[in-house]
C-alpha positions as CSV (number, residue, x, y, z in Angstrom):
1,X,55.6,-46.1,95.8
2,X,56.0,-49.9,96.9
3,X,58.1,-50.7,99.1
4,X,61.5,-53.3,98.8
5,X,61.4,-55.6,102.2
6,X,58.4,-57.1,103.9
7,X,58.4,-55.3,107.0
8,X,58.1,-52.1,104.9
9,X,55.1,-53.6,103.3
10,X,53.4,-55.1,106.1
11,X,53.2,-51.4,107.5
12,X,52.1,-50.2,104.3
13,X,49.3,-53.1,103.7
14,X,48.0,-52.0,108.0
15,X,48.2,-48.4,107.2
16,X,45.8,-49.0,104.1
17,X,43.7,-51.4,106.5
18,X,44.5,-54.0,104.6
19,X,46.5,-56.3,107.9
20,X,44.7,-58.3,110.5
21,X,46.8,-59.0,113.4
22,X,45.3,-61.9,115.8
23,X,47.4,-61.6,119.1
24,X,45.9,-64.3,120.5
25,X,48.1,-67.6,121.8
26,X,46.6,-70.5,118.5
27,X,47.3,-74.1,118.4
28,X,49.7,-74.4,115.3
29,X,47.3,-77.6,114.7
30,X,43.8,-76.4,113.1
31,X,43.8,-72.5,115.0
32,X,44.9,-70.7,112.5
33,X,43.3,-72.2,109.8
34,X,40.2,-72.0,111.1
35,X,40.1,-68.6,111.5
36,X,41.2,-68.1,107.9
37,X,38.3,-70.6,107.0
38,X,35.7,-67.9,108.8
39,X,37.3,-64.9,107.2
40,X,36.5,-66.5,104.2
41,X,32.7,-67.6,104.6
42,X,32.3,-64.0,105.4
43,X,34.1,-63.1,102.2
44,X,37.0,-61.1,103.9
45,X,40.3,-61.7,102.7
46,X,42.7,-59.6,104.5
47,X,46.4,-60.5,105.2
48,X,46.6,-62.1,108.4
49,X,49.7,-61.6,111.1
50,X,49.2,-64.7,113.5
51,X,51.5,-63.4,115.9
52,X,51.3,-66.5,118.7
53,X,51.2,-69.9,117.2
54,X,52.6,-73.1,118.9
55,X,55.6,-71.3,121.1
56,X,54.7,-67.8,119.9
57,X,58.4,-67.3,119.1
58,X,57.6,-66.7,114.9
59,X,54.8,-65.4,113.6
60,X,52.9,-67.0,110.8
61,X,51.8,-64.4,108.0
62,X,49.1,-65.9,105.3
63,X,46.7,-64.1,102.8
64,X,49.4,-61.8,101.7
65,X,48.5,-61.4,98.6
66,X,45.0,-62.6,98.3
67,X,43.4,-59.9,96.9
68,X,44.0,-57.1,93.5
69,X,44.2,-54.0,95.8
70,X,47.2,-55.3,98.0
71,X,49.1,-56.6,94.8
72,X,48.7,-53.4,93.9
73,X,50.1,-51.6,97.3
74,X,53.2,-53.7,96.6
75,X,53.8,-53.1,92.9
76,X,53.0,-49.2,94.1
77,X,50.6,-48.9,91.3
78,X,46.9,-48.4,90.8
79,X,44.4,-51.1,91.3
80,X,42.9,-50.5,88.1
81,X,45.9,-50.3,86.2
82,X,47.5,-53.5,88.0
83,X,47.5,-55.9,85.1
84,X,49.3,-53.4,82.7
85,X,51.6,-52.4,85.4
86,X,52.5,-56.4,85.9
87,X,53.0,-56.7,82.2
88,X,55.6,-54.0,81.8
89,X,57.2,-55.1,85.1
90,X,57.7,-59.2,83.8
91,X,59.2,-57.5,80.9
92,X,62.1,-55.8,82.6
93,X,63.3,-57.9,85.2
94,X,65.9,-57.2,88.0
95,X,69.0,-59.4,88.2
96,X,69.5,-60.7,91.4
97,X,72.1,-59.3,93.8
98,X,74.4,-61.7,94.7
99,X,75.3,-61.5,98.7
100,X,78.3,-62.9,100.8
101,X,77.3,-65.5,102.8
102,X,78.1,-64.3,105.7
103,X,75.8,-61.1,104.9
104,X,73.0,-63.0,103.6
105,X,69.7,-62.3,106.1
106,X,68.5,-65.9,105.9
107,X,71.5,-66.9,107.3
108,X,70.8,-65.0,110.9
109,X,69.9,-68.5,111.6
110,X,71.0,-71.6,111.1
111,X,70.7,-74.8,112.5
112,X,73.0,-77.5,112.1
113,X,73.0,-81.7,113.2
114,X,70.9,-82.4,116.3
115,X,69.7,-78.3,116.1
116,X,67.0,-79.2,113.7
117,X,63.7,-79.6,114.7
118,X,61.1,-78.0,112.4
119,X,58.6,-78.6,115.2
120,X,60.4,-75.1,116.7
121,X,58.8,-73.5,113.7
122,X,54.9,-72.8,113.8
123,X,53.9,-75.4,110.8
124,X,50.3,-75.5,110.3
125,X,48.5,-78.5,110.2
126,X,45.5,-77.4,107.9
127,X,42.8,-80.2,108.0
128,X,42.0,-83.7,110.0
129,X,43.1,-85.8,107.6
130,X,46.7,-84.3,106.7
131,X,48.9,-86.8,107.6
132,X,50.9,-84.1,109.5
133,X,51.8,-80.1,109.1
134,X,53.1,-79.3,106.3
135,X,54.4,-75.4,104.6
136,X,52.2,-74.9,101.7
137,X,54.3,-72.4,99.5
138,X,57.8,-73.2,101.1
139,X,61.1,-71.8,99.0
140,X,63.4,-74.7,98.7
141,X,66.9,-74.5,97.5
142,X,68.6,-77.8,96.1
143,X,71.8,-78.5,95.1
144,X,72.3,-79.8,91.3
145,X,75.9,-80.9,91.0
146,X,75.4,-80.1,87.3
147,X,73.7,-76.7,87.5
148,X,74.2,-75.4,90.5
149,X,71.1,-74.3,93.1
150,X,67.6,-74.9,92.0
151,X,65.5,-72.7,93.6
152,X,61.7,-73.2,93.8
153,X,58.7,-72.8,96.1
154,X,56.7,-76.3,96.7
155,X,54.2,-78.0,99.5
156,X,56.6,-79.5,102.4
157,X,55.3,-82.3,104.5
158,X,56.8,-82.1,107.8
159,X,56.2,-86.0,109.0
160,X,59.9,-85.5,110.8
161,X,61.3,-83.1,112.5
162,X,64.3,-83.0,111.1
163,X,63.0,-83.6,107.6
164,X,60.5,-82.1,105.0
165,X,59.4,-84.2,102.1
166,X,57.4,-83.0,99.1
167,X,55.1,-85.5,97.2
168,X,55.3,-85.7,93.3
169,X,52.8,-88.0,91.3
């Protein structure tokens, strides 16, 4: 049965071999890419836990869900059956649960004013000619004073480091 959090599922995904922890201190600037780079000459595409990157004090997770059989560890279904499962899943979706603020779990920390310095956070910087780090499938709330919260997931340059941007054509 899959599991409902991420720390459940990371120990489901290294129980079922399917997590590659790498331990060792990385540069946030090139490191970690590279290694994914070499896992994937060699056609390997397991989820990687970088556990040390710039000041070691988050980890960076990538690969997550680069391959059919974990998809299907976290939709607790067969490999085989996992586009049928999907299908019958996208057709009865679950209402989100609305939270108190003060309960939500991505509010354990916040930073406010002078506090904000996205350099504390272990953004990659993937390739020579980036013109800095950026998060490459970032979740992004904005307020709409129409509509509310728009929520989306987008590529965040990170040229400040009190600001991300994302680049639209």
């Amino acid at each position: 049965m899959a599991k409902n959090d991420l720390r459940s599922f990371l120990e489901l995904a290294k129980k079922n071999g399917e997590l590659l922890e790498v331990n060792k201190q990385l540069s946030p600037i090139f490191e970690p890419c590279a290694v994914l780079a070499k896992l994937a000459k060699e056609d390997r595409y397991p989820a990687v836990m970088f556990n040390k990157v710039g000041s070691g004090e988050y980890p960076v997770l990538s690969n997550l869900f680069a391959n059919r059989k974990r998809l299907a560890l976290a939709l607790g279904c067969e490999e085989k059956n996992l586009n049928a499962h999907y299908r019958t899943r996208e057709d009865k979706r679950i209402e989100p649960v609305l939270v108190d603020k003060s309960d939500a779990p991505v509010q354990e920390i916040v930073w406010k004013g002078d506090e904000v310095d996205l350099y504390k956070l272990p953004i990659l910087k993937h390739n020579e000619l980036d013109a800095a780090p950026y998060v490459t499938c970032g979740a992004r709330a904005t307020p709409r004073p129409a509509s509310g919260t728009s929520a989306s997931t987008a590529t965040c340059s990170t040229a400040k480091t009190s600001s991300a941007s994302t680049w639209r054509k």
